[in-house]
Structure formats: C-alpha cells, structure tokens
C-alpha positions, 0 to 999 in steps of 0.5 A: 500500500506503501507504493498506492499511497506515493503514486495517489500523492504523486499524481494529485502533487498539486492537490489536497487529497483527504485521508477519507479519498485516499482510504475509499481508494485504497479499500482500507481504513483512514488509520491505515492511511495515516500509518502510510503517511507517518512511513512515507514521512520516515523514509524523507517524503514531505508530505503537508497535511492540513485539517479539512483538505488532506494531505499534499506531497511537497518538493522534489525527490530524487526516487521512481513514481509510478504517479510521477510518471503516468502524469507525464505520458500522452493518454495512450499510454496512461493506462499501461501498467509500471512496475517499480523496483527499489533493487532487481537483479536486471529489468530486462531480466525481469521482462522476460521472466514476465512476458514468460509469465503472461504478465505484461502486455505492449509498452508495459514498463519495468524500472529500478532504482538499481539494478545488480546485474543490469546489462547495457546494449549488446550484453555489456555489464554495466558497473 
C-alpha cells in the first residue's frame, strides 16, 4: 500500500487529497492511511497535511513514481501498467521472466532504482 499511497500523492502533487479519498481508494481504513503517511514521512517524503483538505506531497525527490510518471505520458499510454523496483537483479531480466509469465502486455514498463546485474546494449555489464 506503501507504493498506492506515493503514486495517489504523486499524481494529485498539486492537490489536497483527504485521508477519507485516499482510504475509499485504497479499500482500507483512514488509520491505515495515516500509518502510510507517518512511513512515507520516515523514509524523507514531505508530505503537508492540513485539517479539512488532506494531505499534499511537497518538493522534489530524487526516487521512481509510478504517479510521477503516468502524469507525464500522452493518454495512450496512461493506462499501461509500471512496475517499480527499489533493487532487481536486471529489468530486462525481469521482462522476460514476465512476458514468460503472461504478465505484461505492449509498452508495459519495468524500472529500478538499481539494478545488480543490469546489462547495457549488446550484453555489456554495466558497473
């Protein structure tokens, strides 16, 4: 729910979003909602919460959001799906255990914010 609560906030960054949208979106309670905050606050999010509007991410991080990016994209692609990893041995990798899988679909996307044996083109190791 962690990733829900970030993309939600990334996505509306120029709203308040109240506790009780983000719970009714969510399908859990506004307490859980609350708890998501206080984590996303201890991993260095800035989040504003003002009584009667909600909760409002601020400034700029450095860190994959799939509400960060599906903001940005032409409506053709809005509805694709974007898995974000913190760490993964290698997107391509992962790709392919998906598409074996049946998980994925055309301009579906994966990211990381690192990758541990990712490759660069033609096979090159990248370090």
């Amino acid at each position: 729910m962690n990733r829900e609560v970030l993309d939600f906030l990334e996505f509306h960054r120029d709203q308040y979003i109240s506790g009780q949208d983000l719970a009714n979106k969510l399908g859990v309670s506004r307490a859980a909602v609350w708890k998501e905050i206080e984590n996303l606050r201890s991993q260095g999010y800035l989040i504003e919460a003002k009584p009667k509007k909600g909760y409002r991410l601020q400034g700029d991080f450095d860190r994959l959001s799939k509400g960060g990016i599906q903001k940005n994209l032409c409506s053709e692609l809005k509805d694709k799906e974007i898995f974000i990893y913190q760490t993964i041995d290698s997107t391509n990798m992962e790709m392919k255990r998906k598409l074996q899988k049946g998980e994925v679909h055309s301009f579906d996307s994966i990211l990381s914010e690192e990758q541990t044996q990712g490759r660069g083109r033609r096979g090159k190791i990248i370090e």
